[in-house]
C-alpha positions as CSV (number, residue, x, y, z in Angstrom):
1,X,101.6,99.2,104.9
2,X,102.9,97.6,101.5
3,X,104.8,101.1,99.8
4,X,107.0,100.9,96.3
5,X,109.5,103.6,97.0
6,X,112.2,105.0,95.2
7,X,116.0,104.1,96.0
8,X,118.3,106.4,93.4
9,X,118.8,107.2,90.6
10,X,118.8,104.9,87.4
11,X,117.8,102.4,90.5
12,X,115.0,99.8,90.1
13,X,112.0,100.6,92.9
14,X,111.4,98.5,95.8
15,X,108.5,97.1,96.9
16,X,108.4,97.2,100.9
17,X,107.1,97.9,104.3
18,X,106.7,101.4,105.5
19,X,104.9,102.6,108.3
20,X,101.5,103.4,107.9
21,X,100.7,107.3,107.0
22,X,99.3,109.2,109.7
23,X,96.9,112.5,109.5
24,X,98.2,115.3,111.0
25,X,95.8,118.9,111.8
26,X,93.7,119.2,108.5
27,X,94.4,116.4,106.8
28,X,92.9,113.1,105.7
29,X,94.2,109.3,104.4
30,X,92.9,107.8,101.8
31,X,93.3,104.0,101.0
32,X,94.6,104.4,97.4
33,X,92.4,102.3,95.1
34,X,93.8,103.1,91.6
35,X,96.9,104.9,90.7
36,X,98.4,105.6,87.1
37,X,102.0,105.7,86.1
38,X,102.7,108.9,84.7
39,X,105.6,109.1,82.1
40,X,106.8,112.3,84.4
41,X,107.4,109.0,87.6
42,X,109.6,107.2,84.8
43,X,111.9,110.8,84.5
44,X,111.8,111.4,88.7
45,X,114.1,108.3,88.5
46,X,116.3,109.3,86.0
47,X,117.1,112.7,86.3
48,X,118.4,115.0,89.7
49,X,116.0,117.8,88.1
50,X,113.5,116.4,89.7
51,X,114.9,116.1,93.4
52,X,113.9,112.7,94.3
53,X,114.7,111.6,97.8
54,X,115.5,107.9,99.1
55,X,112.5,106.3,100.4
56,X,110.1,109.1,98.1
57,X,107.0,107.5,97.6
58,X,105.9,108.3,93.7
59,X,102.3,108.1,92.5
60,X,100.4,111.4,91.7
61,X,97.2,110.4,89.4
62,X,95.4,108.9,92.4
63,X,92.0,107.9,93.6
64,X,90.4,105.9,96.5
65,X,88.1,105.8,99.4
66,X,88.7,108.4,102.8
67,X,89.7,105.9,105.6
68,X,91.2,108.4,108.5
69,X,90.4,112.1,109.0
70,X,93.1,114.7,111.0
71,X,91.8,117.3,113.4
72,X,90.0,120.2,112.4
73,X,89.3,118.4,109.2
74,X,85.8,119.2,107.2
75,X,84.3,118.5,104.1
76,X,84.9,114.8,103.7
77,X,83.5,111.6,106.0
78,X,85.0,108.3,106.2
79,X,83.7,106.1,103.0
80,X,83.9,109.1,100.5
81,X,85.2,107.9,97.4
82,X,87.5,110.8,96.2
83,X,90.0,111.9,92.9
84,X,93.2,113.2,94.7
85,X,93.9,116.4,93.0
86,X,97.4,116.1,93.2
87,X,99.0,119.8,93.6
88,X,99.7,120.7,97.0
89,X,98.0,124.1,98.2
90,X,96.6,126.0,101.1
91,X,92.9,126.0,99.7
92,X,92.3,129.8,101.3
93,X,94.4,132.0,99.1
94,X,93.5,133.9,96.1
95,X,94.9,131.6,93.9
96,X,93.6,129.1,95.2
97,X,89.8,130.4,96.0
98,X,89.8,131.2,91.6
99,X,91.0,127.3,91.5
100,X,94.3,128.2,89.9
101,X,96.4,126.3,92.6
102,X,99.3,125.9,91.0
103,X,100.3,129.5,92.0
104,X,99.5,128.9,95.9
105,X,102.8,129.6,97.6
106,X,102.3,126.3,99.6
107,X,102.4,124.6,96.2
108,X,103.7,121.4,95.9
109,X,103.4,117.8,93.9
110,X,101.5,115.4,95.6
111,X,103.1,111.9,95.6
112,X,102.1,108.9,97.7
113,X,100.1,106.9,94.8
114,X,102.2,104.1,94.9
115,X,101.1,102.4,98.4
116,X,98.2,101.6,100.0
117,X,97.4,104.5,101.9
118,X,98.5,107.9,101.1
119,X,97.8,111.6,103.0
120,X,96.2,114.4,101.4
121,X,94.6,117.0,102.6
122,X,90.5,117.7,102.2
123,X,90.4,120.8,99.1
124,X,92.2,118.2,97.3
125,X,89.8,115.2,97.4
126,X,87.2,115.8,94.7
127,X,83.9,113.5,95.3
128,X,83.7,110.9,92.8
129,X,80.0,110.5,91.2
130,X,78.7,107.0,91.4
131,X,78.1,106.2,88.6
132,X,82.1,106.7,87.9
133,X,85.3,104.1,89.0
134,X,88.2,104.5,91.0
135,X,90.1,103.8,87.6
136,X,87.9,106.8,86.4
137,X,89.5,109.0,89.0
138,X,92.7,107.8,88.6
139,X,92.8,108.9,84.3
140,X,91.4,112.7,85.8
141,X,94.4,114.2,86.1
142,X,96.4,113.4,82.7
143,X,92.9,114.4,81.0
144,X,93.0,117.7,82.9
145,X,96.5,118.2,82.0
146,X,95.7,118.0,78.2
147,X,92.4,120.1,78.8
148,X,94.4,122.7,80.3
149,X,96.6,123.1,77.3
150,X,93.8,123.0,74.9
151,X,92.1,126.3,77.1
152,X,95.4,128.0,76.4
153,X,95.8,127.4,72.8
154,X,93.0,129.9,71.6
155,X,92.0,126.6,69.4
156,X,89.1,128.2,67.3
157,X,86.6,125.6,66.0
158,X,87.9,123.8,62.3
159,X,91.3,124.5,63.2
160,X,93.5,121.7,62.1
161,X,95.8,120.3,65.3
162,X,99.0,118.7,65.1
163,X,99.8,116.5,68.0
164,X,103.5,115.3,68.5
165,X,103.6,112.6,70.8
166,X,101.2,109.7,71.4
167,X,101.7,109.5,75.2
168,X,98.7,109.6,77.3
169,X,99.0,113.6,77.2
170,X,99.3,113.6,73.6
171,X,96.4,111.0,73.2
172,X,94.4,112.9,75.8
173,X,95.1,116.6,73.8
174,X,93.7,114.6,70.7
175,X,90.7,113.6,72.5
176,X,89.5,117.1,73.4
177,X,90.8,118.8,70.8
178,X,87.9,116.5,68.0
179,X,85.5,116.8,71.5
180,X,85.6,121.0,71.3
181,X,85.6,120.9,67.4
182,X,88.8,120.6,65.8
183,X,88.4,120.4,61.7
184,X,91.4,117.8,61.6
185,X,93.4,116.3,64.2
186,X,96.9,114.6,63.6
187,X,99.2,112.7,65.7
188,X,102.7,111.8,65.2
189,X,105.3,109.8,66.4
190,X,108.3,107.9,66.4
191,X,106.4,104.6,66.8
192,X,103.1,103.2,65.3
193,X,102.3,101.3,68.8
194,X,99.3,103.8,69.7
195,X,98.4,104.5,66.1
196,X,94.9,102.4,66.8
197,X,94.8,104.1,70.3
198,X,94.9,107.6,68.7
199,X,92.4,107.2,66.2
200,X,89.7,105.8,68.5
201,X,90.7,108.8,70.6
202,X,89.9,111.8,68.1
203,X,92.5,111.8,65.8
204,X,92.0,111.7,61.7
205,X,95.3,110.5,60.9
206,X,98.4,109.1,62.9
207,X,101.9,110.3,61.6
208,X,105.0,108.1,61.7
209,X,108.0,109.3,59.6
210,X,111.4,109.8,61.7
211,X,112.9,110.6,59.0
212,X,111.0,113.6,57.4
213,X,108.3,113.9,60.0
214,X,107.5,117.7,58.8
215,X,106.5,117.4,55.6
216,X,104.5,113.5,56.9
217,X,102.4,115.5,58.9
218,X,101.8,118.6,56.2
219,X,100.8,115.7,53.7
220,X,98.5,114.0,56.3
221,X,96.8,117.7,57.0
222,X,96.9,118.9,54.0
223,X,98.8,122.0,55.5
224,X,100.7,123.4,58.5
225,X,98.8,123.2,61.3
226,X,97.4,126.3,63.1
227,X,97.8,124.8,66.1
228,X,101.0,122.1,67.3
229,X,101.1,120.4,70.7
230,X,104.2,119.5,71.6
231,X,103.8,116.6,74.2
232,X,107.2,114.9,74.3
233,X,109.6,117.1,76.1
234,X,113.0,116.7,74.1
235,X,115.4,119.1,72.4
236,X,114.3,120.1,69.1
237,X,111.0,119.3,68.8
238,X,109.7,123.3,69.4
239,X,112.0,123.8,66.2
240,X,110.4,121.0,64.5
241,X,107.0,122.3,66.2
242,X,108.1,126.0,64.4
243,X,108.2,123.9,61.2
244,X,105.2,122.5,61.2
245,X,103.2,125.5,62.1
246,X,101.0,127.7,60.0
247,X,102.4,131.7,60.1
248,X,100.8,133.4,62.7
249,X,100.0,129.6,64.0
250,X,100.5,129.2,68.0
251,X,102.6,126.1,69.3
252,X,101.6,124.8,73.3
253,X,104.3,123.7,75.2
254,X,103.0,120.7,77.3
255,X,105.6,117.9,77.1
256,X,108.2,118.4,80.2
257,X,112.2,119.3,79.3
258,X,114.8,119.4,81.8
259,X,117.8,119.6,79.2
260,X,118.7,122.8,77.6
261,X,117.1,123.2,74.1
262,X,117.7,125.9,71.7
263,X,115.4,127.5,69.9
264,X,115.9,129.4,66.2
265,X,113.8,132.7,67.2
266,X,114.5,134.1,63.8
267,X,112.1,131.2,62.1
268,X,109.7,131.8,64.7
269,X,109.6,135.4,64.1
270,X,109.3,135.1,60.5
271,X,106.3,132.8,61.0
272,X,105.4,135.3,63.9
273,X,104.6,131.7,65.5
274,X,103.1,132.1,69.5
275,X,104.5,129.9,71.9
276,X,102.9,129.2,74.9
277,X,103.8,127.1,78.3
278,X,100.8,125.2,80.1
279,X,101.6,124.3,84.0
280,X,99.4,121.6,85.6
281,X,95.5,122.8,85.3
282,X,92.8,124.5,87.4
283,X,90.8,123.2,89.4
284,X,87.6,124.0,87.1
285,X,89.4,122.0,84.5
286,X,89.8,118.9,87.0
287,X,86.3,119.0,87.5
288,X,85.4,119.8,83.8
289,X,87.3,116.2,83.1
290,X,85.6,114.3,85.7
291,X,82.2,115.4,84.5
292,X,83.8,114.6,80.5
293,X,83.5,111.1,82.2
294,X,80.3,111.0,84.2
295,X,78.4,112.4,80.8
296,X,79.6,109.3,79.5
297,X,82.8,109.6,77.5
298,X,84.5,106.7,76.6
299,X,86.9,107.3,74.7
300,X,89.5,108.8,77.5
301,X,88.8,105.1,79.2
302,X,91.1,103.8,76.2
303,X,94.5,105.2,77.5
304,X,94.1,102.5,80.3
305,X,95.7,99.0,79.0
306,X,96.5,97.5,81.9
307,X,95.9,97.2,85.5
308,X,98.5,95.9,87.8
309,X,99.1,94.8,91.9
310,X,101.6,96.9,93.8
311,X,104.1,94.2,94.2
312,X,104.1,93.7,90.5
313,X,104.9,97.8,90.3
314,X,108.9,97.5,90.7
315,X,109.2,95.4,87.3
316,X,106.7,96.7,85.3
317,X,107.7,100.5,85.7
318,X,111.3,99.3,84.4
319,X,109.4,97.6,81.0
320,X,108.0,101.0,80.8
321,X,111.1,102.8,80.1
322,X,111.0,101.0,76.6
323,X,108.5,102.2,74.5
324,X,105.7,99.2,73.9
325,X,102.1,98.8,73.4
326,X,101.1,99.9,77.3
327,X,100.1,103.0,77.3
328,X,98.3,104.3,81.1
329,X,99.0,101.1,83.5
330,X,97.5,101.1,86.4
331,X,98.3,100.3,90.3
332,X,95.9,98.6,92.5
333,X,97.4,98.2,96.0
């Protein structure tokens, strides 16, 4: 099969021929029909943190149609359109029976997007409706991402949200935060190339000031913000995030760092500011996001500007390391 695989780091990827996946006991292949490019694929290649192998096939927000089934494999038939959920688990443990699979000790990041065919194994392939698209399944996973940090926040209904980073997670957390009642949702960011993107999304105002971005976004809120997002993942932005923060005001932690940050705990004591981590999503949440898009949301179906073929992959996920007007592209192999 046609594979874009990953050769090093700070390498380009290479599109090339791998031999074709085959299901072992209890699991499944499924011919990938859409797969996004998640900002977290553009770090695997650029940082050891990650443990990227030679030959790793990236590719985690995922969906297609079941074309081979394993022994001892149940649930699925051939021709099933499925959403790959993409964390690894055993499907039988506690964790994993109260659809918080992200604890499962046989966790693990599913990968294999970027290819024709990928294997998976069944209690990850979540029937898609039919009234919804293969590029519908492919957007589930960023949208349960953000969900999953807006169940954490304890956002209360006419809170005013703070959003830093206009990334598909940030755009995403914008979305559900106006969907689940919000009073007033801002986004800010270094760049004004999603400012039209954010606003169709859910947000009220989009914030670009590099240069004095806390008091930008207290003007465009009128206040701090009880709640800040902070979808990025650099150093300094949770100070910046304490900053801009109501006292007593809770900041989620959803952009992904592998650098060292430091963090002044006395401001966030004196504001007696919450901080919270969000890891992946349950599996509730996946399925709360796909039915977001069979009830006929549209607005998520904006993050997706471009769709592209999987020889095309190599050279477009290079452009993507410069920030443009693309924002979720798209691989149909």
């Amino acid at each position: 099969m046609k594979a874009v695989t990953f050769q090093g780091l700070h390498q380009p990827l290479a599109f090339e021929e791998v031999p074709d996946p085959t299901p072992g006991e209890g699991e499944l292949v499924v011919e990938v029909g859409r797969c996004g490019i998640c900002g977290s694929d553009l770090h695997m290649t650029q940082d050891a943190a990650y443990g990227c192998q030679h030959g790793d096939i990236l590719g985690h927000e995922f969906a297609g149609e079941v074309v081979g089934l394993g022994k001892d494999t149940a649930g699925h038939k051939v021709g099933d359109l499925v959403s790959v959920i993409p964390l690894k688990s055993c499907g039988k443990c506690d964790h994993c029976r109260k659809g918080a699979v992200q604890w499962c000790e046989g966790f693990g990041l599913q990968g294999g997007g970027y290819a024709q065919y990928a294997v998976t194994r069944p209690n990850q392939c979540v029937p898609l409706p039919s009234d919804l698209t293969l590029a519908d399944g492919a957007i589930i996973e960023p949208l349960a991402v953000a969900l999953h940090g807006i169940n954490l926040s304890g956002m209360r209904t006419g809170d005013s949200v703070l959003v830093l980073g206009a990334g598909p997670i940030g755009l995403a957390v914008a979305f559900w935060a106006k969907r689940f009642g919000a009073g007033k949702v801002a986004v800010q960011d270094i760049a004004g190339f999603q400012q039209s993107r954010a606003l169709e999304m859910g947000a009220d105002i989009f914030v670009v000031d590099p240069e004095n971005p806390v008091e930008s976004a207290k003007q465009g809120l009128g206040r701090e913000a009880d709640v800040v997002f902070e979808c990025v993942g650099i150093p300094g932005l949770i100070d910046q995030a304490v900053s801009q923060v109501r006292p007593d005001g809770t900041i989620v932690l959803l952009g992904l760092c592998t650098k060292p940050d430091t963090l002044n705990t006395f401001a966030m004591l004196s504001k007696q500011v919450r901080l919270i981590t969000s890891a992946f999503f349950t599996v509730p949440e996946y399925q709360a996001a796909l039915s977001a898009l069979d009830a006929g949301a549209i607005a998520p179906r904006l993050l997706v500007t471009d769709t592209i073929s999987l020889s095309d992959t190599p050279e477009v996920f290079e452009s993507l390391k410069r920030r443009t007007q693309q924002c979720k592209v798209l691989i149909a192999p």
